[in-house]
PAKE-169631 format. One line per field, with one value per residue (C-alpha): residue in three letters; residue number from 1; x, y, z. Coordinates in nm, 3 decimals. Each point is the difference from the previous one (the first is absolute). Example, Ala and Ser with C-alpha at 12.3 -4.5 7.8 and 13.67 -1.06 7.14 Angstrom:
<nodes>
baro: (ala,ser)
lumdo: (1,2)
x: (1.230,0.137)
y: (-0.450,0.344)
z: (0.780,-0.066)
</nodes>
This chain:
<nodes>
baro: (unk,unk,unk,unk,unk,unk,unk,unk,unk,unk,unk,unk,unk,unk,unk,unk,unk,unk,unk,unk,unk,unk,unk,unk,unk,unk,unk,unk,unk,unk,unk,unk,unk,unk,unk,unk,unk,unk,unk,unk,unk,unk,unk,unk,unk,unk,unk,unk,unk,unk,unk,unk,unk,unk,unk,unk,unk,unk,unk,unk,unk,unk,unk,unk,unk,unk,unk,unk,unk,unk,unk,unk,unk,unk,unk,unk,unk)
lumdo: (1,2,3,4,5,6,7,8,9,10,11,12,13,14,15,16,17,18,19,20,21,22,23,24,25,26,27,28,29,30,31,32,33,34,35,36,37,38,39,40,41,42,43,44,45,46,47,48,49,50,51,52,53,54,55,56,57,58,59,60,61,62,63,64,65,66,67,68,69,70,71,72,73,74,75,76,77)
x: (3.473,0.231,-0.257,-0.088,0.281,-0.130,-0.373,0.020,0.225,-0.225,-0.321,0.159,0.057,-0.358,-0.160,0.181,-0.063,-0.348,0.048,0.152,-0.261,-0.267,0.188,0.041,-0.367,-0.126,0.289,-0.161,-0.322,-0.122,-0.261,-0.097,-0.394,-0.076,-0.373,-0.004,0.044,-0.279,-0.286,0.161,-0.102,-0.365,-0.013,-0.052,0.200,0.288,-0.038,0.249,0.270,-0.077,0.148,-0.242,-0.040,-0.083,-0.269,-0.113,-0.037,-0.163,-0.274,-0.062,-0.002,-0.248,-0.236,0.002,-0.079,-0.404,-0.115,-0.252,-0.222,-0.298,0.212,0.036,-0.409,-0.101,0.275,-0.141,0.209)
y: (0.795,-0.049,0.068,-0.351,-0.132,0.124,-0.105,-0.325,-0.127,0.203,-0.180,-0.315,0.089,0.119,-0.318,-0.205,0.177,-0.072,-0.383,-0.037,0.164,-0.188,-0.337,0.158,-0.011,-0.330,-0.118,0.180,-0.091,0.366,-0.151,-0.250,0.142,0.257,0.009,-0.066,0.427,0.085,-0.239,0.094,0.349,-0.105,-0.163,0.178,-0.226,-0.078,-0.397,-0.037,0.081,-0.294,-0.322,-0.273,-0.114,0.306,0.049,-0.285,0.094,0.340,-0.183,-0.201,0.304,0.142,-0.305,-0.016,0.363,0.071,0.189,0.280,0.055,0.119,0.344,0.050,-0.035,0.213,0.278,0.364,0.231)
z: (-5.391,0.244,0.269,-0.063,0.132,0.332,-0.055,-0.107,0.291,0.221,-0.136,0.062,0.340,0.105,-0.254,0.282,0.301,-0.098,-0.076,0.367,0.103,-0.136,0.116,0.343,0.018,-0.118,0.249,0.333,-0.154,-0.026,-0.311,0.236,0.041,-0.223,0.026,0.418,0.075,-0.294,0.198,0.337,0.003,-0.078,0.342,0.323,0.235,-0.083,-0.006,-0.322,0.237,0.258,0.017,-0.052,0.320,0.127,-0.298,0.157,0.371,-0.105,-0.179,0.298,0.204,-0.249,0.056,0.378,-0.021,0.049,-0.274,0.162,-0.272,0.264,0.072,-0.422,-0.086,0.308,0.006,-0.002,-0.247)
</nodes>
């Protein structure tokens, strides 16, 4: 019984460790995108991680960019 003197206090302790905790990291906005890392590993490049402007330039980039379909149809493997 009296080992409940102990436990109880001790409970209370870790119950608010875990509160703070919790608060700590809706404050630094650690929930802020929970689904973001899930679709980012689906994705080859890693255009999640850009800024949007950049997004933007790549694309751009992309367009300029001659696709050379000739050399896929007549490759020899």
């Amino acid at each position: 019984m009296t080992i409940l003197y102990l436990l109880i206090p001790l409970s209370l302790v870790l119950l608010g460790l875990a509160v703070w905790a919790f608060f700590w990291a809706v404050k630094n906005d650690q929930f802020e995108d929970l689904e973001g890392p899930a679709h980012r590993i689906l994705f080859d490049d890693d255009e999640n991680d850009m800024t949007p402007e950049a997004r933007k330039q790549r694309r751009r980039a992309a367009e300029r960019r001659p696709h050379d379909s000739d050399s896929d149809e007549h490759s020899d493997r």
